[in-house]
C-alpha positions in Angstrom: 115.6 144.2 110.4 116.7 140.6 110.7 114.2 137.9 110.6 113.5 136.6 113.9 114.4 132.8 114.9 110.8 130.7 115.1 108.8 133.4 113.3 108.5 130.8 110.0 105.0 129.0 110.1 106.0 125.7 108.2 102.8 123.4 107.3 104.0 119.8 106.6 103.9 118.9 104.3 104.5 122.3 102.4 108.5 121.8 102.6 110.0 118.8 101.8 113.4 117.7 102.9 115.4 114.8 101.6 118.4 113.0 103.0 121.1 112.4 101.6 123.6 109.9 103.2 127.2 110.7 103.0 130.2 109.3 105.0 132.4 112.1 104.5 130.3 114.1 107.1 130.6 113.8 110.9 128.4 112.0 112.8 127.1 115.3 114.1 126.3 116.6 110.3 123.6 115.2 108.1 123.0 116.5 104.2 119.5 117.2 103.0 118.3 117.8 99.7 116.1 121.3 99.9 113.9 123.4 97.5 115.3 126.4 95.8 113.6 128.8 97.6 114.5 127.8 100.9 117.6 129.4 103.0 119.6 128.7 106.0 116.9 130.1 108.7 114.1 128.3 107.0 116.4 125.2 107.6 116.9 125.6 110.9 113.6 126.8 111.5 112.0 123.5 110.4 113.9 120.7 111.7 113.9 122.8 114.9 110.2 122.8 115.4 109.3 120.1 113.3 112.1 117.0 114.3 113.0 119.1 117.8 116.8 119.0 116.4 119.2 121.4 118.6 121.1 123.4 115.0 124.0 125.1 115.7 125.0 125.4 112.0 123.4 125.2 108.3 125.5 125.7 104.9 124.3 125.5 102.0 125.1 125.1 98.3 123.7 125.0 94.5 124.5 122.8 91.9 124.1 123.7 88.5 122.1 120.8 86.3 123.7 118.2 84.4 123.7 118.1 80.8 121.9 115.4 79.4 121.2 114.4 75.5 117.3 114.0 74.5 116.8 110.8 72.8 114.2 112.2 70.7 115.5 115.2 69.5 119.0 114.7 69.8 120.0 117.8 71.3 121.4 118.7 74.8 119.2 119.4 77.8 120.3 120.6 80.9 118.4 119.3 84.0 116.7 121.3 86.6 119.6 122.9 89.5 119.5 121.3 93.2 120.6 122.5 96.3 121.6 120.8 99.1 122.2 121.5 103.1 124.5 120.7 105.5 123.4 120.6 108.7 125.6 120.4 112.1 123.8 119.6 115.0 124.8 120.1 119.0 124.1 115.9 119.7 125.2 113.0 116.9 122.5 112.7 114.3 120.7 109.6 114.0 119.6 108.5 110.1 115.9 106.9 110.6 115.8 103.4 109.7 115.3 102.0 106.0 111.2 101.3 105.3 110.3 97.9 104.4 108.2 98.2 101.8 106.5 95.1 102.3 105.9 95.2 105.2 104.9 98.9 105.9 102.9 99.0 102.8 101.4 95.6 102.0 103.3 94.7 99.4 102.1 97.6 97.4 104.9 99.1 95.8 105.9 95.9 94.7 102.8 95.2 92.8 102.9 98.6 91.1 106.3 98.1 89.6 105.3 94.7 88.2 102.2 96.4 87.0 104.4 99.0 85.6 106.4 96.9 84.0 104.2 94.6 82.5 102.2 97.9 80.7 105.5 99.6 79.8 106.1 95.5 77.7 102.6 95.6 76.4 102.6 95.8 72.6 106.3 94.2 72.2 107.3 91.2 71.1 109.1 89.1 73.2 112.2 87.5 71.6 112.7 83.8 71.7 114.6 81.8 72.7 117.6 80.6 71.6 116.1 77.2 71.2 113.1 78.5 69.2 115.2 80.7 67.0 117.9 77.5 65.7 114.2 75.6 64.8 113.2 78.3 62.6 116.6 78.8 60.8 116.2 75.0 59.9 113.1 75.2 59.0 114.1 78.8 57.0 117.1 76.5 55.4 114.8 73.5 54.2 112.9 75.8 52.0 114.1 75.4 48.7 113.3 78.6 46.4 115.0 81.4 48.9 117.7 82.4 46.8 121.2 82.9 47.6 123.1 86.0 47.1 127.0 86.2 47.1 128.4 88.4 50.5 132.1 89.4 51.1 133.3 88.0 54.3 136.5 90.6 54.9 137.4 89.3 57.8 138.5 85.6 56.7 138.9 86.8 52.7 136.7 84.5 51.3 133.0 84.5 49.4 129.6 83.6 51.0 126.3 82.9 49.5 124.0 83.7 51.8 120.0 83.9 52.3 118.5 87.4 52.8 115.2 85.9 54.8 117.3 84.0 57.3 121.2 83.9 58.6 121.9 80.7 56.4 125.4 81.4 54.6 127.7 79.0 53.0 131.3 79.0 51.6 131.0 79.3 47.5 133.1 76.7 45.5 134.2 79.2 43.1 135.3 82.9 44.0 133.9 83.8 40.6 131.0 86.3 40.4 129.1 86.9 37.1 127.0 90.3 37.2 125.3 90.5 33.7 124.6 94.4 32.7 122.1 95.3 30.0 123.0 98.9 28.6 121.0 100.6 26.2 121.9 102.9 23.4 120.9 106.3 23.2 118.6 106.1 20.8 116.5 103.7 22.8 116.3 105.9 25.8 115.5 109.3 23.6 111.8 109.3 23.8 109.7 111.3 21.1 106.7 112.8 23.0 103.4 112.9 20.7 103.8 117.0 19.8 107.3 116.8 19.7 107.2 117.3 15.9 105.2 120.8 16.4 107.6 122.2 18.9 108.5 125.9 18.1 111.2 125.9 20.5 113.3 123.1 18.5 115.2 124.1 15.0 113.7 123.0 12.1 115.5 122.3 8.8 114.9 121.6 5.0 115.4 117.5 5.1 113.6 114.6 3.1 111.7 112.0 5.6 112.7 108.7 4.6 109.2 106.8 4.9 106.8 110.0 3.7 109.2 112.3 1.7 107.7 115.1 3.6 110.4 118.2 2.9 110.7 119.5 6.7 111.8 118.0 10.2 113.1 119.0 13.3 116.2 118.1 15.1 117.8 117.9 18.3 121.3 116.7 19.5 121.9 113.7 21.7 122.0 114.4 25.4 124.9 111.0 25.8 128.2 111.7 27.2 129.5 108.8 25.5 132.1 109.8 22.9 130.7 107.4 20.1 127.2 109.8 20.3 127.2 112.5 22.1 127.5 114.2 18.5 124.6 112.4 16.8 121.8 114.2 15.6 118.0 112.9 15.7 115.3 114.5 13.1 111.6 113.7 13.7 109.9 114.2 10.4 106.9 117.6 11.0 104.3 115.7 9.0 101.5 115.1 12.0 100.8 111.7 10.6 104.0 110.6 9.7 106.4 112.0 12.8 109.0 109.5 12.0 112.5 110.3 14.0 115.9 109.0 12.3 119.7 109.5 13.2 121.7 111.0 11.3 
């Protein structure tokens, strides 16, 4: 049974219709922008009894969502779809005029965006000015005991020192960079722990301590991949009050 024309009872503001302005249309066709669950005879039905516009024809069309990238999460959203109506009327349709905010609403919506924006600032820190920020690089520059570190400067080929609390940089007299290394043996980073001397896991051998004379120590080989020591040997005498370690 097909529905019949003027049988929809539309409360305002229960649908809501938006237009959309577009030149490519006649001057008897006007696009709106409709809920999903609205159709061509609930179109017609309400600017019919609603606006008293004489419809002679209503297509209509879905548009899938765009996808958009979430700037928290990184990953790709797709918005929700729309669908819009286009409407041909018998007579040339007339777009209301433009609302004057301020002077249809006070001034209102005016105030709530500068109230909006002045919350959505609060909590940040303004930048200054240009003028404020070349008086504190002098005063950064004056202070004697900030250190300057050498920087690369690819783009002219030549070496900076420059401050790491400020932008202060100068060009170095001498291209020469000293970088002084300490490097330790492997003996100096082996470290005995206090029972290491008791350890059943490690071998054991028949070997004279050099301080105590005690007959018996345990050994274990160096863990350096340097080829001067990666063969050495390290005893640790098993006398509790001795533990004295040696290289062999």
């Amino acid at each position: 049974m097909a529905q019949r024309f003027g049988s929809l009872r539309v409360y305002f503001p229960n649908i809501v219709f938006k237009i959309i302005p577009d030149a490519r249309l006649s001057k008897n066709q006007a696009a709106f922008r409709v809920p999903l669950n609205v159709n061509k005879l609930d179109v017609k039905d309400y600017l019919t009894h609603i606006y008293n516009v004489n419809v002679t024809d209503v297509r209509t069309a879905v548009f899938p969502g765009k996808l958009t990238v979430n700037r928290y999460t990184g990953q790709k959203e797709r918005t929700s779809r729309t669908k819009k109506a286009i409407v041909t009327t018998k007579e040339e349709f007339e777009y209301p005029p433009e609302v004057d905010v301020d002077q249809d609403f006070g001034g209102m919506e005016v105030k709530y965006e500068q109230m909006r924006r002045a919350n959505k600032l609060k909590g940040w820190r303004i930048r200054p000015s240009q003028e404020m920020a070349g008086i504190r690089r002098k005063l950064q520059e004056k202070h004697e005991n900030n250190m300057l570190y050498p920087r690369e400067d690819r783009v002219h080929r030549r070496l900076l020192f420059a401050c790491r609390n400020c932008d202060h940089e100068e060009v170095a007299d001498n291209c020469c960079v000293y970088r002084h290394e300490v490097g330790h043996i492997p003996s100096e980073q082996t470290m005995v722990v206090k029972d290491l001397a008791s350890d059943p896991t490690l071998p054991s051998t028949n070997i004279t301590c050099p301080k105590c004379r005690y007959g018996k120590a345990v050994y274990f080989q160096s863990q350096s991949r340097h080829p001067d020591t990666r063969m050495n040997l390290y005893y640790v005498c098993r006398n509790l009050e001795c533990q004295h370690r040696w290289q062999s």
